[in-house]
C-alpha positions in Angstrom: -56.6 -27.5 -90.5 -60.1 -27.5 -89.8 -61.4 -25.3 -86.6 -64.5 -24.9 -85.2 -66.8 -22.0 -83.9 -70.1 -20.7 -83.1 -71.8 -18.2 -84.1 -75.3 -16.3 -84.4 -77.5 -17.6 -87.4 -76.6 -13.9 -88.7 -73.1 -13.5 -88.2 -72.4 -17.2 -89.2 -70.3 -16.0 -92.2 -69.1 -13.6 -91.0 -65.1 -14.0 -90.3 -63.7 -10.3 -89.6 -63.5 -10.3 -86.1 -65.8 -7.5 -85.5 -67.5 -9.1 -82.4 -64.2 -9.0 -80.6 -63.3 -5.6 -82.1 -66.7 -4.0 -80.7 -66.6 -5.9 -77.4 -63.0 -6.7 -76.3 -62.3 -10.3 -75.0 -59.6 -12.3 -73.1 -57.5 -12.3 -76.1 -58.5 -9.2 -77.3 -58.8 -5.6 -76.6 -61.7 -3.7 -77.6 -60.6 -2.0 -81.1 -58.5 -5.3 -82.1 -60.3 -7.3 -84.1 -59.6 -11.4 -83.6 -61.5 -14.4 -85.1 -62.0 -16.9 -82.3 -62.0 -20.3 -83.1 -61.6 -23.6 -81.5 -59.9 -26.8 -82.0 -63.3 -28.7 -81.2 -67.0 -28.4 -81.0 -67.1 -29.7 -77.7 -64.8 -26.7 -76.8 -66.6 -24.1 -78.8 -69.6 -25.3 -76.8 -67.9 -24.6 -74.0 -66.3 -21.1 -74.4 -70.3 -19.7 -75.2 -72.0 -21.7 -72.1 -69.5 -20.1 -69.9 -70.7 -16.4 -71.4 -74.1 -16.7 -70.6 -76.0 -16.3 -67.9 -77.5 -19.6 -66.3 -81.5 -20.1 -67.1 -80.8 -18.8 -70.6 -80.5 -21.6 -73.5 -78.8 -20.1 -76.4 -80.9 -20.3 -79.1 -80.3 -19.5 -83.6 -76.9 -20.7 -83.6 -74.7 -22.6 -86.0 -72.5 -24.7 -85.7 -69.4 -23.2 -88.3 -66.5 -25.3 -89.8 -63.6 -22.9 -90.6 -60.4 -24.0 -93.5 -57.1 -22.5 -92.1 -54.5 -23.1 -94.7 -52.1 -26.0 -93.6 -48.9 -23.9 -94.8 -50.1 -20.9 -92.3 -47.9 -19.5 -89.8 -48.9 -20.4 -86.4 -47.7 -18.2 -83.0 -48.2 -20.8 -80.2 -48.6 -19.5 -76.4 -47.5 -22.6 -74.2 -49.1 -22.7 -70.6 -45.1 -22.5 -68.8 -45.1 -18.9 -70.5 -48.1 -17.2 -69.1 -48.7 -15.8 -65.8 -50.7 -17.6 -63.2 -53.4 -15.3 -63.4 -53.9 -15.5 -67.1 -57.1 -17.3 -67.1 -58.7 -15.2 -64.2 -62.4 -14.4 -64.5 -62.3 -11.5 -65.7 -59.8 -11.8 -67.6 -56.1 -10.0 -67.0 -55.1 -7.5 -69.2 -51.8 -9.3 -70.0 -53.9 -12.2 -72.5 -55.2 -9.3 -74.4 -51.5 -7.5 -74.7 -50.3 -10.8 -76.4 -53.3 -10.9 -78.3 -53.1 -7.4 -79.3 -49.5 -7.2 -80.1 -49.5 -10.5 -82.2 -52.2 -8.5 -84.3 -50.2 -5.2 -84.2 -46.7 -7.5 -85.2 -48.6 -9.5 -88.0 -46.3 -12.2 -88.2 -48.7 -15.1 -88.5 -51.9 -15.3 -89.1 -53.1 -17.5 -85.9 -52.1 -18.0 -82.5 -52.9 -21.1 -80.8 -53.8 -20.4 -77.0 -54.5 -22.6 -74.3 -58.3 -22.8 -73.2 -59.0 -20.9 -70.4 -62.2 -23.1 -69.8 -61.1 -26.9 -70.7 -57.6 -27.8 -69.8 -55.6 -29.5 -72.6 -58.0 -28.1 -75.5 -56.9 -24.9 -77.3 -58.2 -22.1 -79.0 -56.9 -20.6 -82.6 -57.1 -17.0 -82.6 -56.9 -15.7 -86.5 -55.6 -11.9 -87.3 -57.7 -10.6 -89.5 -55.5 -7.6 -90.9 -53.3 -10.7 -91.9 -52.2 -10.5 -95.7 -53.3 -14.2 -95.7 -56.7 -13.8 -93.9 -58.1 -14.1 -97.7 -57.3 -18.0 -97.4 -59.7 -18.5 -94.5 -62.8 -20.1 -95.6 -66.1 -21.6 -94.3 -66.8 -24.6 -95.3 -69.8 -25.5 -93.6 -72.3 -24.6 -91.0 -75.3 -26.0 -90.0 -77.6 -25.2 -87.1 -76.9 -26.3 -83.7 -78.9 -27.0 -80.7 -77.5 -26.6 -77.0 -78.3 -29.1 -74.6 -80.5 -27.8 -72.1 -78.8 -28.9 -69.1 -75.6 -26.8 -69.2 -77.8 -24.1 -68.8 -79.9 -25.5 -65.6 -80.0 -23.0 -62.9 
């Protein structure tokens, strides 16, 4: 499966989930580490315009294509199982309890959320301390240019 994310020119190869680790996220307490990818590049587009401030264009990204292995064991949160406040900005602590525990548990090596921030469109969160994590692989990245006008004040 092919997933999609982006990232900072200098981080682009980067896959070991230290952003998250250092910062925390909605899936993701700080001191987990989580690879966040998405399903599409629409999406991925998406889930960094809604973490910026408006007036400021993201600039030196790229645009990174991710392998997941096709035999990979998958965790899937369904939308019926979570709380109504799970996709509350900011973000309840009871996302980043699943996210955290399917890390702690390591049982598979992603878990498929729902977006928080385009209904019907997922997100694949990766476990880096995963035995299989060594089977994730970039296999592209290019650089990629935001349109202006998601950013419009």
């Amino acid at each position: 499966m092919i997933v999609y994310r982006l990232s900072r020119s200098k981080f682009r190869n980067d896959l070991s989930g230290r952003g998250a680790e250092l910062a925390g996220g909605r899936w993701n307490s700080k001191g987990t580490p989580m690879l966040y990818t998405s399903e599409s590049i629409a999406l991925c587009t998406v889930e960094v315009a809604v973490h910026m401030p408006l007036g400021i264009v993201p600039l030196d990204y790229y645009l990174v294509q991710i392998q997941l292995p096709d035999d990979a064991a998958i965790q899937e949160i369904k939308l019926e199982d979570l709380p109504e406040v799970w996709k509350t900005f900011p973000h309840a602590n009871v996302t980043q309890e699943i996210g955290d525990n399917f890390v702690i548990e390591g049982q598979h090596l992603i878990l498929k959320v729902p977006s928080a921030t385009v209904q019907g469109n997922h997100n694949y969160l990766v476990n880096p301390r995963h035995p299989e994590f060594s089977k994730i692989k970039v296999i592209g990245a290019e650089p990629f240019e935001f349109d202006k006008r998601l950013f419009v004040k």
